[in-house]
VEXDREN-2710 file (C-alpha; in Angstrom, 1 decimal):
% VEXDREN-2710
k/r/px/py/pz
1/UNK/9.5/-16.2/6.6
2/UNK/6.9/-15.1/9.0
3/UNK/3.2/-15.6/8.1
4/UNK/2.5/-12.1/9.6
5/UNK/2.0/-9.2/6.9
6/UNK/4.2/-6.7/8.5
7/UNK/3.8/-3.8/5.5
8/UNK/0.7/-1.9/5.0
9/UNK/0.2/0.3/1.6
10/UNK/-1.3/3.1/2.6
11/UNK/-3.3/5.5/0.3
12/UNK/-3.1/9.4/2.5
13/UNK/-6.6/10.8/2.3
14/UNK/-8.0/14.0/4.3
15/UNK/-10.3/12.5/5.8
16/UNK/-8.3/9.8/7.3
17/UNK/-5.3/6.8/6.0
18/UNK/-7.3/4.2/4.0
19/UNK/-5.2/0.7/4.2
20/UNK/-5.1/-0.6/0.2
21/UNK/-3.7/-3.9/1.2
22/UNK/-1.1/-5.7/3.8
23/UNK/2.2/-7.0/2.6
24/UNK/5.3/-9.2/4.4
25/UNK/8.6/-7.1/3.0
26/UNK/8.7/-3.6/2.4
27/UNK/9.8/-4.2/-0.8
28/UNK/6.6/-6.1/-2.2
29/UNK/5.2/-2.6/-0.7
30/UNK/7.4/-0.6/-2.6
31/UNK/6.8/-2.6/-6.0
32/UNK/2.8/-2.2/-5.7
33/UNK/3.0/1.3/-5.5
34/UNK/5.5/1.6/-8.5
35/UNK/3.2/-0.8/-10.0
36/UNK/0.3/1.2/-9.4
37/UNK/1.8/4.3/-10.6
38/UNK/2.7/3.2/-13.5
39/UNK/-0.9/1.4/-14.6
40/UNK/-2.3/5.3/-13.8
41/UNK/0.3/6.7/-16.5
42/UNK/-0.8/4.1/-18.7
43/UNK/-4.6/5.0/-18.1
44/UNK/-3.2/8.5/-19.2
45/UNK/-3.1/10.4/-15.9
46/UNK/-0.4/11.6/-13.6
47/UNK/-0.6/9.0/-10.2
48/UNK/-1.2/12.3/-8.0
49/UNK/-2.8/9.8/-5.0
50/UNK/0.1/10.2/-2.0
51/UNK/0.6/6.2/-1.6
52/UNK/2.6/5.6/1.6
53/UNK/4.6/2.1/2.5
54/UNK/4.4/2.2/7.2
55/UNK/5.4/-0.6/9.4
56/UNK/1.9/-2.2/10.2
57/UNK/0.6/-2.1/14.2
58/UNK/-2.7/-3.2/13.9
59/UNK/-4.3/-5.9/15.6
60/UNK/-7.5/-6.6/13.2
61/UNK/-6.1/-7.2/10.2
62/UNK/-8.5/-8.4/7.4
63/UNK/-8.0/-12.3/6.3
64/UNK/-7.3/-13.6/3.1
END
């Protein structure tokens, strides 16, 4: 497996894309939204945020 994060989760805002975190399969992507919606049911709300999974092109990712 590559060491590059190739998967961003994306949270869709008006005033621009904010970049929650960086993942390396689409599928660990696809999981933390799921994931995500599912803790905001449990808080007792309906997960109206639009969560996106995209192909990631950027250059300065943050380090972890």
């Amino acid at each position: 497996m590559s060491n590059k994060k190739a998967w961003e989760l994306v949270l869709k805002k008006e005033s621009g894309d904010i970049i929650i975190d960086y993942f390396y399969t689409k599928k660990e992507a696809e999981e933390e939204v799921k994931y995500r919606n599912i803790l905001c049911q449990h808080l007792g709300y309906t997960p109206d945020l639009p969560h996106i999974v995209r192909k990631s092109f950027s250059k300065n990712k943050r380090r972890r």
